[in-house]
C-alpha positions as a Markdown table, in Angstrom:
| # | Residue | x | y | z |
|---|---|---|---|---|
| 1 | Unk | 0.0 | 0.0 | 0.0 |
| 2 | Unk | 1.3 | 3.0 | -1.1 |
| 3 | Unk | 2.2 | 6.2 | 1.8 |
| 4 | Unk | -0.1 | 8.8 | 1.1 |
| 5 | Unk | 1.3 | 10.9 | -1.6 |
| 6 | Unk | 3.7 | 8.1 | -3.1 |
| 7 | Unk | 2.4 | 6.6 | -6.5 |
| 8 | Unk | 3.8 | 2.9 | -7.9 |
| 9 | Unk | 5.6 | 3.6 | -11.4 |
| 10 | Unk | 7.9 | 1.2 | -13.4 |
| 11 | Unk | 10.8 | 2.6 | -15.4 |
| 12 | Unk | 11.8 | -0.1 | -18.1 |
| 13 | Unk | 14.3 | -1.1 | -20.8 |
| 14 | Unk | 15.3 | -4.1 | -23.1 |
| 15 | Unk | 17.7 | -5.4 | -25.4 |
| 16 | Unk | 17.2 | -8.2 | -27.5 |
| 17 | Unk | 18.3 | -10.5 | -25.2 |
| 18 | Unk | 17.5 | -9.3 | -21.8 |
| 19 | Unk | 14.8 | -6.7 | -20.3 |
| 20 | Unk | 14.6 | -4.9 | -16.7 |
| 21 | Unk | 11.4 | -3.3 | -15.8 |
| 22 | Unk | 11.8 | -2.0 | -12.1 |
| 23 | Unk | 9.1 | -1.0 | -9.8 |
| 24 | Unk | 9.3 | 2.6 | -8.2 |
| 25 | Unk | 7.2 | 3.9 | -5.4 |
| 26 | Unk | 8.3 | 8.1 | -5.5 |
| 27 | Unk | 6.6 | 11.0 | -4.3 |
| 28 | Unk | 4.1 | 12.8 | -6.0 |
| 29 | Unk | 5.3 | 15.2 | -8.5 |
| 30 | Unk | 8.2 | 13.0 | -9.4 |
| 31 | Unk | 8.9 | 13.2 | -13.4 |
| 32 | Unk | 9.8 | 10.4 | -15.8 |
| 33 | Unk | 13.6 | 11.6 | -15.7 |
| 34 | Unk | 14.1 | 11.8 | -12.5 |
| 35 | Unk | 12.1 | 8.0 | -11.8 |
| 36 | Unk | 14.4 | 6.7 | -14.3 |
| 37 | Unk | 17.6 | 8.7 | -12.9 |
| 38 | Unk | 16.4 | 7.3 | -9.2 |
| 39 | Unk | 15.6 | 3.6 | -10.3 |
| 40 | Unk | 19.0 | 2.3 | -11.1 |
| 41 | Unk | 18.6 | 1.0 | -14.2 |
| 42 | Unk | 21.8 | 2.9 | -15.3 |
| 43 | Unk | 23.4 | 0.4 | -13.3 |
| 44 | Unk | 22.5 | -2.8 | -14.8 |
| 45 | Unk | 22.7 | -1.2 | -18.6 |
| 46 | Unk | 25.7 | 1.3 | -18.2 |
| 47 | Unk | 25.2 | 1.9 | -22.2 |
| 48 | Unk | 22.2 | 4.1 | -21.3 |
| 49 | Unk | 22.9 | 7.8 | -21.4 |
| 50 | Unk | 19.9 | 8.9 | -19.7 |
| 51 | Unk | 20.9 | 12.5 | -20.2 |
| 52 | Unk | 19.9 | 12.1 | -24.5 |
| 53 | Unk | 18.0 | 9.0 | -24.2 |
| 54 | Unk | 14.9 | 8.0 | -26.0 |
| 55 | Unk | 12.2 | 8.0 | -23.5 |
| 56 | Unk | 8.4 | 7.3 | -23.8 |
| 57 | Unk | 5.5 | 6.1 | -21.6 |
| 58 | Unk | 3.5 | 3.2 | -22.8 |
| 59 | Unk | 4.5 | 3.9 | -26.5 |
| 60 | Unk | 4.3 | 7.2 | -26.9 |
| 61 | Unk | 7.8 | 8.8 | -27.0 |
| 62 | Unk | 7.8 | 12.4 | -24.6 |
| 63 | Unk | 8.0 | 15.7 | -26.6 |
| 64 | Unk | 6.0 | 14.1 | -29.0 |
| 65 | Unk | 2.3 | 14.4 | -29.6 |
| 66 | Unk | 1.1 | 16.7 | -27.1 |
| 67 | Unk | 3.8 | 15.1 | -24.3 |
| 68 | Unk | 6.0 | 17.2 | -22.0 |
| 69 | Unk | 9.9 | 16.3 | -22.2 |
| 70 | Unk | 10.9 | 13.6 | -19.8 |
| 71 | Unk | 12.2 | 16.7 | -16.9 |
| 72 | Unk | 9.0 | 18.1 | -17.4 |
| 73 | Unk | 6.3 | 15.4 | -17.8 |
| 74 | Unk | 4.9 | 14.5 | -14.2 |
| 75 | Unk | 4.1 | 11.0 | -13.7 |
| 76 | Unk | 0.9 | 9.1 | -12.7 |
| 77 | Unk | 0.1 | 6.2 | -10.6 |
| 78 | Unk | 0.8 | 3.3 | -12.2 |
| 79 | Unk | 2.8 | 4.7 | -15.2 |
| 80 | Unk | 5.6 | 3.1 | -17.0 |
| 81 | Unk | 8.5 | 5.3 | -18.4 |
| 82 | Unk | 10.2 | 3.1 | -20.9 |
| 83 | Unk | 14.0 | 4.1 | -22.3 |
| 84 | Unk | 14.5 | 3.4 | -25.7 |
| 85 | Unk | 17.6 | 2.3 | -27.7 |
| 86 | Unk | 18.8 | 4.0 | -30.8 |
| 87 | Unk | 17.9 | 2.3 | -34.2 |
| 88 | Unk | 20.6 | 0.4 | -35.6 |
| 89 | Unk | 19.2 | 1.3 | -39.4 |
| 90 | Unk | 16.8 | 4.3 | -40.5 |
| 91 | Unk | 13.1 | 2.1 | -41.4 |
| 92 | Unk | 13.1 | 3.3 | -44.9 |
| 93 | Unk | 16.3 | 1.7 | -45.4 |
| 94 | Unk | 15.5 | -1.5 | -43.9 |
| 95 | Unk | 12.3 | -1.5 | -46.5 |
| 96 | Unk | 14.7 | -0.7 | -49.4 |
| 97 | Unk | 16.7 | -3.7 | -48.4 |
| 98 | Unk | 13.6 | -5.5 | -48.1 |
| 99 | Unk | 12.7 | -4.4 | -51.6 |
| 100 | Unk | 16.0 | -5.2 | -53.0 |
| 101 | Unk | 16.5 | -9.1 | -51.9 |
| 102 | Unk | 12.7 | -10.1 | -52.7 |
């Protein structure tokens, strides 16, 4: 049960091979930087730079589409902040390729 004024967030990440999604309870008013910043995932992926990551919550990437930054957006109960990795190829060259071997 959560201290009055804590919420329950998850801040996660994956790789091909292995995923961490870890369960936060912070203080209201906490944002999405500072849950990941406080969770410790930079310590079981040190390849995160959490400073120009990626970051979304439940598929929709912050600064995007109406969504605050991650230092500015202001997390709910029950949200999860997910970090993304960089793409390894641009899409439109992955369908070119595509295109090109069928």
């Amino acid at each position: 049960m959560a201290i009055k004024g804590d919420i329950f967030v998850e801040v996660a990440y994956a790789l091909p091979e292995r995923q961490q999604i870890i369960e936060l309870q912070v203080p209201l008013g906490t944002t999405a930087f500072n849950a990941v910043k406080n969770s410790g995932i930079i310590d079981e992926f040190s390849d995160i730079d959490i400073e120009n990551a990626k970051m979304g919550i439940f598929g929709k990437r912050f600064g995007t589409k109406g969504l605050k930054s991650p230092k500015e957006y202001v997390l709910k109960n029950l949200d999860r902040v997910e970090i993304y990795r960089p793409l390894i190829l641009d899409p439109k060259e992955i369908r070119r390729l595509r295109a090109k071997s069928s």
